[in-house]
C-alpha positions in Angstrom: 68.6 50.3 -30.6 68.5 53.7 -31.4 66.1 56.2 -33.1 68.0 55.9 -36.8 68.3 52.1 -36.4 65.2 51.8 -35.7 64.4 53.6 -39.1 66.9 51.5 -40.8 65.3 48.1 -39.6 61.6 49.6 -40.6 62.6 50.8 -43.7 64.1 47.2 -44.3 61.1 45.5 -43.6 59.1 47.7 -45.8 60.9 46.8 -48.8 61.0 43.2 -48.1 57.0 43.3 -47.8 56.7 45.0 -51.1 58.8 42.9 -52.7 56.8 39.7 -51.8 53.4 41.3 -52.7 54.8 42.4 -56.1 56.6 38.9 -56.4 53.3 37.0 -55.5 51.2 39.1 -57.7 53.4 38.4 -60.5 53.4 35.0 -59.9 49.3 35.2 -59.6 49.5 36.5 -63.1 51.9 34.3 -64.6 50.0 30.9 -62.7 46.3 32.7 -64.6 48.3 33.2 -67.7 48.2 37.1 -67.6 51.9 37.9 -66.3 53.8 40.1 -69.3 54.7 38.4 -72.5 57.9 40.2 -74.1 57.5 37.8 -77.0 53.7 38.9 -77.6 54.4 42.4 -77.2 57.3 42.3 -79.9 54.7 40.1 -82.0 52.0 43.2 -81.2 54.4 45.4 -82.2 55.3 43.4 -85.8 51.5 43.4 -86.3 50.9 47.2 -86.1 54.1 47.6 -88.6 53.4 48.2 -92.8 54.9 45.2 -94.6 57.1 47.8 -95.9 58.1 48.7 -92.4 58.6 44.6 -91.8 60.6 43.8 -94.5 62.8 46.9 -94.1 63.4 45.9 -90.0 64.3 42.1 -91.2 67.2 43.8 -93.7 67.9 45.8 -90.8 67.9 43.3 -88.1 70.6 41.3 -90.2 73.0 44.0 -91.1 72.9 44.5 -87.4 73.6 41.4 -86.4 70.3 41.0 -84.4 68.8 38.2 -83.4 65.9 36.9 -85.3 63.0 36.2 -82.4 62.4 32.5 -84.6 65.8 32.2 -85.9 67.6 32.4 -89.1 68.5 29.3 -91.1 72.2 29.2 -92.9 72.8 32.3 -90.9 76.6 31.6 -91.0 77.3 31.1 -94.8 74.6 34.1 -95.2 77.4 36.4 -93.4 80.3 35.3 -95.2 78.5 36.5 -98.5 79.5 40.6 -99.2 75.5 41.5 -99.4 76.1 45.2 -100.0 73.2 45.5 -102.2 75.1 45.4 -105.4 74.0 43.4 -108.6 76.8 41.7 -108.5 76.1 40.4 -104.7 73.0 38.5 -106.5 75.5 36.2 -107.9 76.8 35.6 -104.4 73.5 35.0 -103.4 72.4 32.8 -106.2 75.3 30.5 -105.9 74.6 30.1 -101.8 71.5 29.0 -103.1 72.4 26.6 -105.2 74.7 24.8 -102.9 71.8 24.7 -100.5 69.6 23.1 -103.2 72.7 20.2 -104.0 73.6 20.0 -100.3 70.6 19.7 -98.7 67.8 19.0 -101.3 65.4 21.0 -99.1 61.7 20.0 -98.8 59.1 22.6 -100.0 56.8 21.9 -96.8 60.1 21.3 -94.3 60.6 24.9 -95.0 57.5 26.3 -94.7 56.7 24.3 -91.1 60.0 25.7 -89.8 60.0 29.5 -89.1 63.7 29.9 -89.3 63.5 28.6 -92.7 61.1 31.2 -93.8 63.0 33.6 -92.1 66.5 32.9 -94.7 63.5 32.7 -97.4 61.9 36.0 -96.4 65.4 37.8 -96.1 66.8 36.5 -99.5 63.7 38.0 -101.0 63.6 41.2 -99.4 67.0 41.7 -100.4 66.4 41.1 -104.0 63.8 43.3 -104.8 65.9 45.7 -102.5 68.4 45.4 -104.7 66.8 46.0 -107.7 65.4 49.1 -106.4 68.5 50.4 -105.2 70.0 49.7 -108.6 67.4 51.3 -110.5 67.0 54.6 -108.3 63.5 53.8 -108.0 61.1 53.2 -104.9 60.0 50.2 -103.3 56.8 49.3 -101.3 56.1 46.1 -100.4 52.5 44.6 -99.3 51.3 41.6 -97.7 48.8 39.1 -99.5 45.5 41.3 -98.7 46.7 44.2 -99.3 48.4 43.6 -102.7 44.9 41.8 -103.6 42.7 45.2 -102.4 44.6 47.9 -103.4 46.5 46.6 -106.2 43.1 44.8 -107.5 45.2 41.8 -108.6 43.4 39.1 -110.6 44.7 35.3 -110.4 46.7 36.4 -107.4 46.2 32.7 -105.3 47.5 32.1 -101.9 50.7 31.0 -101.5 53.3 30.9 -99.8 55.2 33.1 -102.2 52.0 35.7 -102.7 52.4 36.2 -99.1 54.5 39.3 -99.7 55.1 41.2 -102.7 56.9 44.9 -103.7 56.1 47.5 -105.9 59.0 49.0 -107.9 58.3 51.8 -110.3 54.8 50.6 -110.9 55.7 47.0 -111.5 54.9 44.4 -109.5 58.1 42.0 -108.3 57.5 38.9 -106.6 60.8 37.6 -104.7 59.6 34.8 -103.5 58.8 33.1 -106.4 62.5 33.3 -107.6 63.9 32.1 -104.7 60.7 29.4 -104.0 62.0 28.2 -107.6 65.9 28.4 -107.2 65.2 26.0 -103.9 62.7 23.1 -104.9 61.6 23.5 -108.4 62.7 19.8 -110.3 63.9 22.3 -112.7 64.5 26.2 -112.2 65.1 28.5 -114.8 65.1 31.9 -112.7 67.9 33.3 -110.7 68.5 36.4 -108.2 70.4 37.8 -111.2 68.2 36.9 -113.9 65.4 38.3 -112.4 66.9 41.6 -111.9 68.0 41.6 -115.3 64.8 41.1 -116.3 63.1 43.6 -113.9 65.9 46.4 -115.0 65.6 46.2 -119.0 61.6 47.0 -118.4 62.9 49.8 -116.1 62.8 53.6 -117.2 65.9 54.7 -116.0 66.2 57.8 -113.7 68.2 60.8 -115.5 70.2 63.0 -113.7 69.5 67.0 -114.1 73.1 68.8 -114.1 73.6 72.5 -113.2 75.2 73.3 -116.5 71.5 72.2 -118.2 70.7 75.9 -117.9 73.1 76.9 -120.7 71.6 73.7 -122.9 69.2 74.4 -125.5 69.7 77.8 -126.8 68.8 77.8 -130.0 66.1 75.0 -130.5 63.5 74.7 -127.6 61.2 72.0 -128.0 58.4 73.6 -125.2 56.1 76.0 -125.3 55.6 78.7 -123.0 53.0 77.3 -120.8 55.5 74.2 -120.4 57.9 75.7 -119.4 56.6 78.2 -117.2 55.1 74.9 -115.3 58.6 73.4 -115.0 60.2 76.5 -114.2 57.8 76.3 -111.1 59.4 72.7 -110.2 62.6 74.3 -109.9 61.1 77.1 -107.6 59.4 74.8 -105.3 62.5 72.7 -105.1 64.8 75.7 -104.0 61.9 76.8 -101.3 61.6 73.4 -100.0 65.0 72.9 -99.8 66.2 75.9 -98.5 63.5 75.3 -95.2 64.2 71.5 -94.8 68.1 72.9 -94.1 67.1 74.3 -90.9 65.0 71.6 -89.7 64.4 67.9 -89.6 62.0 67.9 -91.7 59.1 70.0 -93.9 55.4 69.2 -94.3 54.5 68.9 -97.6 53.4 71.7 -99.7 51.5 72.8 -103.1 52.1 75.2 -105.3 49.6 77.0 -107.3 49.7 80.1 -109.7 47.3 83.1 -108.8 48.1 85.5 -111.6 51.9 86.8 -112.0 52.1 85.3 -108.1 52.6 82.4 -106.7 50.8 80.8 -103.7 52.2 78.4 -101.6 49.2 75.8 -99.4 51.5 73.5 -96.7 49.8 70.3 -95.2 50.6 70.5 -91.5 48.9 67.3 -90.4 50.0 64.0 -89.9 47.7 62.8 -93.4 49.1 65.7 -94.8 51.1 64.0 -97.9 47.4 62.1 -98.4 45.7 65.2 -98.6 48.4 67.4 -101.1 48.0 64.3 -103.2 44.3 64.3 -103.5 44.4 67.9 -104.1 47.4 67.4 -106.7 44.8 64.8 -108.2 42.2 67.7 -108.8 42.4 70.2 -111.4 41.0 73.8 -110.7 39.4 75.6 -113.8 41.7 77.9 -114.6 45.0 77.3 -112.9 47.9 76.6 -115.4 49.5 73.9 -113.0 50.1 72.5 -109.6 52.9 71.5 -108.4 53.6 69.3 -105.1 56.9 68.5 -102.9 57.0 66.9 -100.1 59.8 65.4 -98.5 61.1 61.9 -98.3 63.5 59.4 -99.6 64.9 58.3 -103.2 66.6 54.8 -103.8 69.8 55.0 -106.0 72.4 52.4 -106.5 74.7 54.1 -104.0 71.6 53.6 -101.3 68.7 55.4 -100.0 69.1 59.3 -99.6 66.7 61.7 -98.1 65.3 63.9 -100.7 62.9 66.5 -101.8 59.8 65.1 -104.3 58.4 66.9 -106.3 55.4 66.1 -108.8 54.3 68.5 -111.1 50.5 68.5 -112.7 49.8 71.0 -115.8 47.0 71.3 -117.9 46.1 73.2 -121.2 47.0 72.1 -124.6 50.4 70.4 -124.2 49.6 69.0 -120.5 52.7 67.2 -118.4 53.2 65.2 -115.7 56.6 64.5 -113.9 58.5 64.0 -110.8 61.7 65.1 -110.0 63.2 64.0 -107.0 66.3 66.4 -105.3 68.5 64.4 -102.8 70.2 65.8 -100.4 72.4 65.4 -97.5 71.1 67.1 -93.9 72.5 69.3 -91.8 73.1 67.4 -88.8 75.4 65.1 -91.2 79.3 65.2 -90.4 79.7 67.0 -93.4 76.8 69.7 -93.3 74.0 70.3 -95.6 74.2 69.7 -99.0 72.2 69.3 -102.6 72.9 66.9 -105.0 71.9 66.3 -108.5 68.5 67.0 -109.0 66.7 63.6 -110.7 64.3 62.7 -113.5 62.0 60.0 -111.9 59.2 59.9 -114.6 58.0 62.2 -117.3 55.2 62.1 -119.9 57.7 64.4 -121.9 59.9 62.3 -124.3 63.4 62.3 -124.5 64.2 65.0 -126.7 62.5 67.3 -124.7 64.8 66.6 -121.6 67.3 69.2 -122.8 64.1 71.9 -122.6 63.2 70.2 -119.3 66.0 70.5 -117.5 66.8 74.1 -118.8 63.5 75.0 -117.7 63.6 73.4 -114.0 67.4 75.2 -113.1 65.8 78.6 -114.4 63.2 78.3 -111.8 65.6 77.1 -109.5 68.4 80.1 -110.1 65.3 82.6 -110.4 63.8 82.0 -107.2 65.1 84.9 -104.5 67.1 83.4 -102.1 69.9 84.4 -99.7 73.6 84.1 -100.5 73.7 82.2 -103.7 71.9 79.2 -101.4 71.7 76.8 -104.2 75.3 76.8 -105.6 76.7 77.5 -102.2 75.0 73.6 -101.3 75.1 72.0 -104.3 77.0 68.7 -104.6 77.1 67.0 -107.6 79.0 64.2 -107.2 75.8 62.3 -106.2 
């Protein structure tokens, strides 16, 4: 044998040795119950998520054709339905229902002691209340039982199977499960998917859309004063700055805006509780300052889905005090089709409606005043969203 056999054969040997220490040390774990669980670390892994975060991964998992880690039950007639998060997909949804109730005349506690059943119950709720967001242009968060108890400070809010998640949409509180608990075993239910976004959607304020031509509205009757408007016209600033540095990046941190005199000062919140921390300061009025103004960036749900957008929540004080958000959607850069800026949108307002024409005037003056290079604005803006 010579010299580089010799190595060879050693070599071998070496790698055979390690292979049977690492073998029998994983089996000494496994035999003591300690070898590596991938089911417990994707358990861990649910457990640190946000039942926002949870429910959003479940919608996700089954657009995606993932598998559920417990199962889905009906999976097959699920995917024949066109769930593309339309109202009228609820009708889909409400007559697979139905059939499940004639077919299989389910049994409440059958479903709850099998975890592929709670998984079709789970999904059919998430995508409700999804899909009354989505159709309302309005935000979502959901919350598990002890959380909607604590920080919603619900009263009469029992345990239940169907308390065990509920969303927030625009303020109200939506509880899926109840409506599709009901459509499966109540003796004799009165709610459907449909009917209970009807319901949710006629209590809704619906978002308005802010058009570039709203800075030739309202010329000869202005239904602001001064102070108003020079508070709005700061929205529109704020949104051209914000959006003219989240083109260049990923994403901004979010920022204030405060008047000092004729200037404008501009406070950005680096950290990672930075969007806590410009909302507690949003929260506090300074004696003396006019207004504040806050944008950070995020997302806003419309019924054509869920677009990345600029926020923006304006504070003002004085005599005629207002409080709004406006939310700016917009398309990023690294998108097939470049950057781009669509319709800026009326989320809430303590204004009332025949004020909007003022509004909106007063937001695109702030937006068009604002000193930025080549025509930014108008060379982005897209307003077919």
């Amino acid at each position: 044998m010579d010299l580089w056999e010799l190595v060879e054969t050693l070599a071998t040997l070496c790698v055979t040795a390690l292979g049977v220490l690492w073998g029998g040390k994983f089996l000494w774990h496994k035999i003591r119950g300690t070898a590596p669980n991938p089911e417990a670390s994707i358990a861990n892994v649910e457990q640190q998520l946000t039942a926002t975060e949870r429910m959003q991964r479940l919608l996700a998992s089954f657009e995606q054709d993932k598998a559920f880690p417990d199962g889905l039950a009906y999976e097959s007639p699920l995917k024949v339905l066109t769930l593309d998060y339309s109202l009228d997909s609820l009708e889909s949804l409400d007559h697979l229902l139905k059939q499940i109730r004639k077919a299989a005349k389910p049994n409440y506690q059958d479903f709850l002691d099998h975890a592929n059943k709670k998984n079709f119950m789970l999904l059919c709720a998430a995508y409700l209340s999804t899909t009354i967001a989505r159709a309302a242009g309005m935000e979502i968060k959901w919350y598990d039982y002890d959380e909607a108890l604590h920080e919603l400070k619900l009263v009469d809010f029992a345990p239940r199977y169907e308390t065990s998640v509920s969303c927030m949409i625009d303020g109200q509180l939506h509880l899926p499960l109840d409506v599709i608990s009901e459509m499966l075993f109540h003796p004799n239910p009165t709610l459907t998917c449909q009917i209970s976004a009807e319901r949710f959607l006629a209590n809704a304020q619906p978002i308005r859309s802010i058009p570039e031509s709203s800075i030739l509205m309202a010329r000869h009757r202005l239904t602001l004063d001064q102070d108003q408007q020079d508070a709005l016209s700061a929205v529109g600033k704020l949104a051209a700055h914000a959006l003219y540095q989240v083109k260049g990046r990923e994403a901004i941190a979010p920022q204030l805006l405060v008047p000092d005199g004729d200037e404008l000062q501009f406070q950005s919140f680096e950290s990672a509780d930075g969007l806590e921390r410009g909302m507690k300061e949003l929260g506090q009025a300074v004696a003396g300052q006019p207004y504040q103004v806050l944008a950070y960036d995020g997302f806003i749900n419309l019924p054509t889905g869920r677009l990345d957008a600029i926020n923006l929540k304006l504070k003002s004080y004085g005599a005629n005090p207002i409080q709004l958000t406006i939310s700016v959607p917009y398309r990023q850069a690294t998108q097939p089709h470049g950057f781009s800026i669509h319709r800026p949108k009326l989320v809430e307002s303590s204004l009332s409606e025949e004020d909007h024409p003022s509004l909106f005037k007063a937001f695109y003056s702030g937006v068009k005043s604002y000193d930025l290079p080549d025509n930014f604005w108008m060379l982005h803006l897209d307003e077919a969203v």
